[in-house]
DRENROKOL-219333 format. One record per residue: x, y, z of N, C-alpha, C, O in turn; residue in three letters. Coordinates in pm, 1 decimal. Each point is the difference from the previous one (the first is absolute). Example, Ala and Ser with C-alpha at 12.3 -4.5 7.8 and 13.67 -1.06 7.14 Angstrom:
<torpas>
TORPA        nX        nY        nZ       caX       caY       caZ        cX        cY        cZ        oX        oY        oZ   aa
TORPA    1319.0    -569.0     780.0     -89.0     119.0       0.0      90.0     120.0       0.0     103.6      -1.9      66.5  ALA
TORPA    -138.6     106.9    -138.5      82.0     119.0       6.0     -77.0     109.0      73.0      50.9     110.8      16.9  SER
</torpas>
This chain:
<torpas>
TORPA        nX        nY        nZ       caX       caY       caZ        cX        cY        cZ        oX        oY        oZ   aa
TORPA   -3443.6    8432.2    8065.4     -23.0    -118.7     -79.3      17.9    -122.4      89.4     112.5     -12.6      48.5  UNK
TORPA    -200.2     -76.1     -19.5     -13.3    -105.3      80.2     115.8    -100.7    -110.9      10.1     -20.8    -120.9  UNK
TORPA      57.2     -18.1     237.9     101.2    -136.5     -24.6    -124.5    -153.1     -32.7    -100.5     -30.5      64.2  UNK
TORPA     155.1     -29.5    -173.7     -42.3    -156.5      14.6     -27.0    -113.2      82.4      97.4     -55.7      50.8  UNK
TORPA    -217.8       9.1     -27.0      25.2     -95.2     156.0     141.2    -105.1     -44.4      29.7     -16.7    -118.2  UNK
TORPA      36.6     -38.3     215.0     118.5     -65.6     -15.2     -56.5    -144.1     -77.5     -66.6     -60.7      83.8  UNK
TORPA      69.8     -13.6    -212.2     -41.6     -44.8     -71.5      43.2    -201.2      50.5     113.6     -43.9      17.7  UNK
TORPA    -202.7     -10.6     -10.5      63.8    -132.6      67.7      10.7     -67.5    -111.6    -106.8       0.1     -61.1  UNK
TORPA     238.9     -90.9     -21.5     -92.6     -76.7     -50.8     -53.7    -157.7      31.6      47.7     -32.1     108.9  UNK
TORPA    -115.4     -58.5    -155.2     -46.6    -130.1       1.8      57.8     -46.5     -76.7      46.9      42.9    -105.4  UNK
TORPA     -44.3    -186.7     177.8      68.4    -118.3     -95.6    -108.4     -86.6     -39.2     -80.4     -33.6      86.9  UNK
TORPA      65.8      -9.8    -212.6    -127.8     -80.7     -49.7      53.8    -108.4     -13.4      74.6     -11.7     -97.2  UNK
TORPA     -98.4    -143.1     218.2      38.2    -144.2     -68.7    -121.5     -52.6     -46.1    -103.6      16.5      64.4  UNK
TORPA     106.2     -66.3    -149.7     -74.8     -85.2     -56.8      -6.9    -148.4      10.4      92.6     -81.0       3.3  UNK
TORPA    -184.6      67.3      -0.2     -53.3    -180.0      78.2     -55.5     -60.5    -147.4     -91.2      56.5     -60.4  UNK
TORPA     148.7    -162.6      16.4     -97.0     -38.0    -103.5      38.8    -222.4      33.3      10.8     -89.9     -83.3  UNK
TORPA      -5.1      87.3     187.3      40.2    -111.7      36.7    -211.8     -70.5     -10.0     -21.3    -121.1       6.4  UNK
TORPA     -54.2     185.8     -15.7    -144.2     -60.7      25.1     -45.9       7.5    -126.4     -96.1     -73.0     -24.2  UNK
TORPA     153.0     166.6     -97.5     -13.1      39.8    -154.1     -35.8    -104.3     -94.0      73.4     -93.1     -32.9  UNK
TORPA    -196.8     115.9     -10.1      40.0    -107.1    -145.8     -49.5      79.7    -107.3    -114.1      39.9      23.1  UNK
TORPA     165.0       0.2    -142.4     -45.0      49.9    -144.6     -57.7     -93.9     -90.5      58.6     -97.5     -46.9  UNK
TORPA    -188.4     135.1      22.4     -76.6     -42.3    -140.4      24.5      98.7    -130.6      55.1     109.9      -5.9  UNK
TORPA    -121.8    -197.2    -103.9      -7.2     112.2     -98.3    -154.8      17.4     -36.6     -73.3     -95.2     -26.6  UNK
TORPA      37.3     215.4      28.4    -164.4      37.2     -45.7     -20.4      90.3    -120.5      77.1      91.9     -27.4  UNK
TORPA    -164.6    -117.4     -29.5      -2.8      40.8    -167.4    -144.6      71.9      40.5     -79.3      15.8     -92.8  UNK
TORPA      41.6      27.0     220.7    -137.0      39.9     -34.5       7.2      45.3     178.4      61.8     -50.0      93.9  UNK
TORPA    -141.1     148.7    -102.2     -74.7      65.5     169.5    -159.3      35.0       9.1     -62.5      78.9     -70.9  UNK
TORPA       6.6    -173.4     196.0    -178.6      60.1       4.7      16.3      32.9     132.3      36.2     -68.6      95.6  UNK
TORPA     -81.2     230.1    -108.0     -55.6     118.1      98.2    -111.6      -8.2      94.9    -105.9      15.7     -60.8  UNK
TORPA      93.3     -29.6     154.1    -101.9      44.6     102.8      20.4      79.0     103.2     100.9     -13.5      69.1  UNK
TORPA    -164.1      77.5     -51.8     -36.8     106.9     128.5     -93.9      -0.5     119.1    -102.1     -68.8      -1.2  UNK
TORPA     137.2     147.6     107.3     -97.0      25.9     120.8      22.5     121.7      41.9      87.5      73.9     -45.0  UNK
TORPA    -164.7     -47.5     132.4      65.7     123.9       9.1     107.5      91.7     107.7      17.2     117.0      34.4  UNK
TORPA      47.3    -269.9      -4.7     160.6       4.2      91.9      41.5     -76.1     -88.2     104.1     -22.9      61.6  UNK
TORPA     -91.8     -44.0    -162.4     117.3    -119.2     -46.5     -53.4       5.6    -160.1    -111.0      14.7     -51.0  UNK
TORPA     199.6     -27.3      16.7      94.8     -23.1    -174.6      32.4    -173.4     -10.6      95.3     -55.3      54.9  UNK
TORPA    -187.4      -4.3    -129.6      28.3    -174.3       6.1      75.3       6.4    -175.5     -46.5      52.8    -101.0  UNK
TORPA     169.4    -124.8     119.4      62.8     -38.2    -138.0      25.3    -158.9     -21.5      83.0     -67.5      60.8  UNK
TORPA    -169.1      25.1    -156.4      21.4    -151.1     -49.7     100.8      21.0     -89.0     -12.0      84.6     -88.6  UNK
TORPA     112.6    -153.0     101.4      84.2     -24.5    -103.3      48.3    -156.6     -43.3      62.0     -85.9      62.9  UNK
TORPA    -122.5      88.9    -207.9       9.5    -140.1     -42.2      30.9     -28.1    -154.6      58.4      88.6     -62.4  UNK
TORPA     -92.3    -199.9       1.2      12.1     -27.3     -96.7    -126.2     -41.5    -120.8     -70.8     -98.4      21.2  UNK
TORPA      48.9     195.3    -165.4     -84.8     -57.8     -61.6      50.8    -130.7     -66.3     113.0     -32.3     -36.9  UNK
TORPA    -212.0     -21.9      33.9      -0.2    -142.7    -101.3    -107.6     -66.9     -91.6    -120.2      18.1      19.0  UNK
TORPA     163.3     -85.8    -105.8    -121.5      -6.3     -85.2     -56.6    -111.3      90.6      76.5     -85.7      44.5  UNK
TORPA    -194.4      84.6     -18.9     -52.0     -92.9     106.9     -55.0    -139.0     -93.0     -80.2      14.6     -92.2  UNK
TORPA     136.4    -150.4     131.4     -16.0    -113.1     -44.2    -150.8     -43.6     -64.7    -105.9      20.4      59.4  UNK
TORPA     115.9     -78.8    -180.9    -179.4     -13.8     -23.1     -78.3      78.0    -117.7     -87.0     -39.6     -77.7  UNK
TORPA     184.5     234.6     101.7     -87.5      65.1    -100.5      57.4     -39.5    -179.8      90.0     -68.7     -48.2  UNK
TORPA    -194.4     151.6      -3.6      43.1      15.1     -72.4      36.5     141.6     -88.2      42.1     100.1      58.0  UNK
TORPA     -61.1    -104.1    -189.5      67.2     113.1     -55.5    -120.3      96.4     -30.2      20.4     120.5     -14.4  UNK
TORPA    -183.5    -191.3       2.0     -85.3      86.7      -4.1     -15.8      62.5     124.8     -22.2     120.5      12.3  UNK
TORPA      37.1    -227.6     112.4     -38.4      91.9     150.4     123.1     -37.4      45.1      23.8    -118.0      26.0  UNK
TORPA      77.1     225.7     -10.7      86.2     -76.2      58.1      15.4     129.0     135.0     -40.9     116.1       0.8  UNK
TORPA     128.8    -207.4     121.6     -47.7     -32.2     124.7     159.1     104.6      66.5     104.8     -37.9     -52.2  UNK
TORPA     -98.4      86.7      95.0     138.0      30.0     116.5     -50.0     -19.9     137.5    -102.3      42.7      53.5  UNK
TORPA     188.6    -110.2     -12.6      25.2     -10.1     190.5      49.7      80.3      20.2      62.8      35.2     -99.9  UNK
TORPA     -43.7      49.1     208.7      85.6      78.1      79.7      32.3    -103.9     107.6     -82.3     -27.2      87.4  UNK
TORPA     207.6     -32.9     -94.7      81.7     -15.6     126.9      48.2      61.7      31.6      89.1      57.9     -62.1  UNK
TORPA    -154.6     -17.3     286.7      21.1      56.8      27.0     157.6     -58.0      81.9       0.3    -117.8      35.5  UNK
TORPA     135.2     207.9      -7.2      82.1     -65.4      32.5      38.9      34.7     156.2      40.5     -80.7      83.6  UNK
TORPA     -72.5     279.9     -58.5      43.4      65.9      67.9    -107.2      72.9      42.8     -74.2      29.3     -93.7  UNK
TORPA      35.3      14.3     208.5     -63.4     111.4      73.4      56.5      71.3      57.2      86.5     -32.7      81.3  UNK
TORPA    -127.0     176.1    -113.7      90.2     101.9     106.0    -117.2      56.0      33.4     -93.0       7.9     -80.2  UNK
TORPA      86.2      44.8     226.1     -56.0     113.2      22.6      15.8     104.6      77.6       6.5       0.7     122.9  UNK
TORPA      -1.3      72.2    -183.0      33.7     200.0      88.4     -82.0      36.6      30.7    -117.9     -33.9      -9.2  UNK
TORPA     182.4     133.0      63.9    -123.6     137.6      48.6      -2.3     111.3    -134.1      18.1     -33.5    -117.0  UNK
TORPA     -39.4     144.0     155.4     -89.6      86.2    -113.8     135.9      97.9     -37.3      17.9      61.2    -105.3  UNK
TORPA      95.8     -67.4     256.9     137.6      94.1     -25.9     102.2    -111.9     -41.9     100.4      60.6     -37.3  UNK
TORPA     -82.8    -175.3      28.0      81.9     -92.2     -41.0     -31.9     -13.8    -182.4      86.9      -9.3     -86.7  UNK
TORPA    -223.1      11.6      67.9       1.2     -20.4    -110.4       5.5     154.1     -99.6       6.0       1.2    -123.0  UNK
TORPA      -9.0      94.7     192.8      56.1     131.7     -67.3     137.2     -18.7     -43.6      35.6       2.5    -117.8  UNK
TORPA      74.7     -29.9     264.1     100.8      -1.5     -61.1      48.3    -125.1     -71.8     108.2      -3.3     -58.7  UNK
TORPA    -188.2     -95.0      65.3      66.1    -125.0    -133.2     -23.6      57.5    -171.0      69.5     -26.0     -98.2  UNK
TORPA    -240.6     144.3     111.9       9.6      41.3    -110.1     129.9      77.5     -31.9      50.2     -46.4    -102.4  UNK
TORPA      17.6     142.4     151.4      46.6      78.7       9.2     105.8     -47.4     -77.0      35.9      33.0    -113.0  UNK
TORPA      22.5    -140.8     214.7     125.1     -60.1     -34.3     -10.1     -42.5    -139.3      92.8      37.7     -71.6  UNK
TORPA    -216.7    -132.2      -2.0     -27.1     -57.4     -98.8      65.6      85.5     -99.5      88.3     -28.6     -80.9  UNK
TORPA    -171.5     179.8     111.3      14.7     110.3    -144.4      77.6      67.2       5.7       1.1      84.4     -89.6  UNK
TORPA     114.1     -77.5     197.7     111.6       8.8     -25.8     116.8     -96.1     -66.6      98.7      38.7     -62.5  UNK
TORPA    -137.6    -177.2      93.4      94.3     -92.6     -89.4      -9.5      -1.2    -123.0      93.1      24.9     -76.5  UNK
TORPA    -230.8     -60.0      37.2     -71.0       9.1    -118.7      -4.5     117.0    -125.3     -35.6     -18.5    -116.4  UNK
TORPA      77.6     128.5     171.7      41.3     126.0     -77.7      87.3      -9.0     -26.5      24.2      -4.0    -120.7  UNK
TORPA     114.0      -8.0     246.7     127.8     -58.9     -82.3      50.1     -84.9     -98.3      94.4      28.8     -73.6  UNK
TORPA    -168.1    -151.9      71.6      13.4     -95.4     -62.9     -68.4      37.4    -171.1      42.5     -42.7    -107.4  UNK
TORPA    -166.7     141.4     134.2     -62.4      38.5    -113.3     129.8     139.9     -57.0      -1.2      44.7    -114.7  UNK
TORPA      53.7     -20.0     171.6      54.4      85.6     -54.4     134.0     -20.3     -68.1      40.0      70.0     -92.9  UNK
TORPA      36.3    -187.6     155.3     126.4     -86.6     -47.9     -92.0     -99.9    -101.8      62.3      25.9    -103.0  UNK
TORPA    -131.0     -89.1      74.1     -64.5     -71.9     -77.4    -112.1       7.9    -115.6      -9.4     -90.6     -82.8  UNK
TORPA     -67.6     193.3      81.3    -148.8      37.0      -9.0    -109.7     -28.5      59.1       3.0     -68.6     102.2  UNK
TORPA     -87.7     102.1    -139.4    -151.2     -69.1      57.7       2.3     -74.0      25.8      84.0     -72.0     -53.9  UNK
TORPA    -155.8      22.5     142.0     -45.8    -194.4      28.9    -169.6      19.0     -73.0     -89.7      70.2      46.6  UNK
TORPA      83.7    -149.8    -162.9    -125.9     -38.8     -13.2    -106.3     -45.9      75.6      48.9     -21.6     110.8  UNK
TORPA    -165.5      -5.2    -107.9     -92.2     -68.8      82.4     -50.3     -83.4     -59.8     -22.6    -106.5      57.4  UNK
TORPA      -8.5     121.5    -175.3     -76.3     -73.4     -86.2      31.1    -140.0      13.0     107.0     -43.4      42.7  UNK
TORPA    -231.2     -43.5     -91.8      21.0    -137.8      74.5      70.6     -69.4    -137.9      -8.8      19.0    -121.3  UNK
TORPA      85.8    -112.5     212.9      56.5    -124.9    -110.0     -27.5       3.3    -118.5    -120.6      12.9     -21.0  UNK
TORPA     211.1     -22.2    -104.4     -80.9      65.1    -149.0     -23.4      78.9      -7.9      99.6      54.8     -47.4  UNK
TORPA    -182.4      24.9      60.9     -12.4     130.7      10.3     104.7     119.0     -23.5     -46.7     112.1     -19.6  UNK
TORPA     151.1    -125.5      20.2     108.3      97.6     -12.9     -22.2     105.8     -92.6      32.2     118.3      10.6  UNK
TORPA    -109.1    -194.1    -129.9      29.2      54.4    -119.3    -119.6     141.6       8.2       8.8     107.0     -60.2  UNK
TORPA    -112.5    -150.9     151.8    -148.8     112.8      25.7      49.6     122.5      33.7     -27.0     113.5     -39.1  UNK
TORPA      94.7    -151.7     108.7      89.4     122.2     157.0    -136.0     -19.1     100.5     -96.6     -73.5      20.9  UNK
TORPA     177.9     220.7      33.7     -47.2     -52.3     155.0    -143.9     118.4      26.7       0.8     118.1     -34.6  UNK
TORPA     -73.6    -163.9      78.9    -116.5      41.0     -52.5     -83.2      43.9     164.3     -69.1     -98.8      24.6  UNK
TORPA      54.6     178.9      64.3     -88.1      -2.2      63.6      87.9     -64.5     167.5     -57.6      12.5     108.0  UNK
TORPA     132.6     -47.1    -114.3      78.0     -23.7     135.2      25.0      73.6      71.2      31.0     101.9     -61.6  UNK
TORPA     -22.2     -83.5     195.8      81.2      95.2      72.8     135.5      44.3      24.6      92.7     -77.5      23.6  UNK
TORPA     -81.4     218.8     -30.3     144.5      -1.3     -44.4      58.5     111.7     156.7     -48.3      44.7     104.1  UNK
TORPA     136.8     -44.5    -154.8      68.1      86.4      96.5      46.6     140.7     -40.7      40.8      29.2    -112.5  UNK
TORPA     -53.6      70.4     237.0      24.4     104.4     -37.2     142.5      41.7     -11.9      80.5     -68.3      63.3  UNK
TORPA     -46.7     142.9    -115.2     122.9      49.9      -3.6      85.1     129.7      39.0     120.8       3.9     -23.3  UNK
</torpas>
């Protein structure tokens, strides 16, 4: 029976001295086929409309972009938090604003 290689471990510091946090209520997806583009921003009712046509902006606040193995494991990480949290809490709905009462209809969900 082969022995274990001798196990090193690492110390992880963290730098967040260049950091700044927004808050985003919304994410738009693009792809290539090396990179994963994530807008992360804010909807708003955009100034002007009205209630027959009415208007959302996406402000955009944040760009990230990965590669094709970075954004595996951010999924990864996601549906692992997200299960926990669904499982101490319940479901997270999707359904938009108002809507509560429809349920959630056609969203993507996670496996379990």
């Amino acid at each position: 029976m082969a022995e274990n290689p001798e196990q090193r471990q690492v110390q992880l510091r963290i730098d967040e001295s260049r950091m700044h946090s927004t808050y985003a209520n919304t994410i738009r997806t693009s792809t290539t086929g090396d990179e994963v583009v994530l807008d992360f921003g804010m909807n708003l009712p955009a100034p002007g409309a009205d209630a027959a046509n009415p208007v959302i902006l996406f402000s955009v606040g944040s760009r990230v972009v990965m590669n094709w193995r970075g954004a595996k494991r951010l999924a990864i990480s996601l549906g692992q938090i997200i299960r926990q949290f669904e499982e101490r809490n319940g479901e997270i709905q999707l359904g938009l604003p108002g809507e509560a009462d429809k349920g959630d209809k056609g969203g993507p969900r996670l496996s379990r």
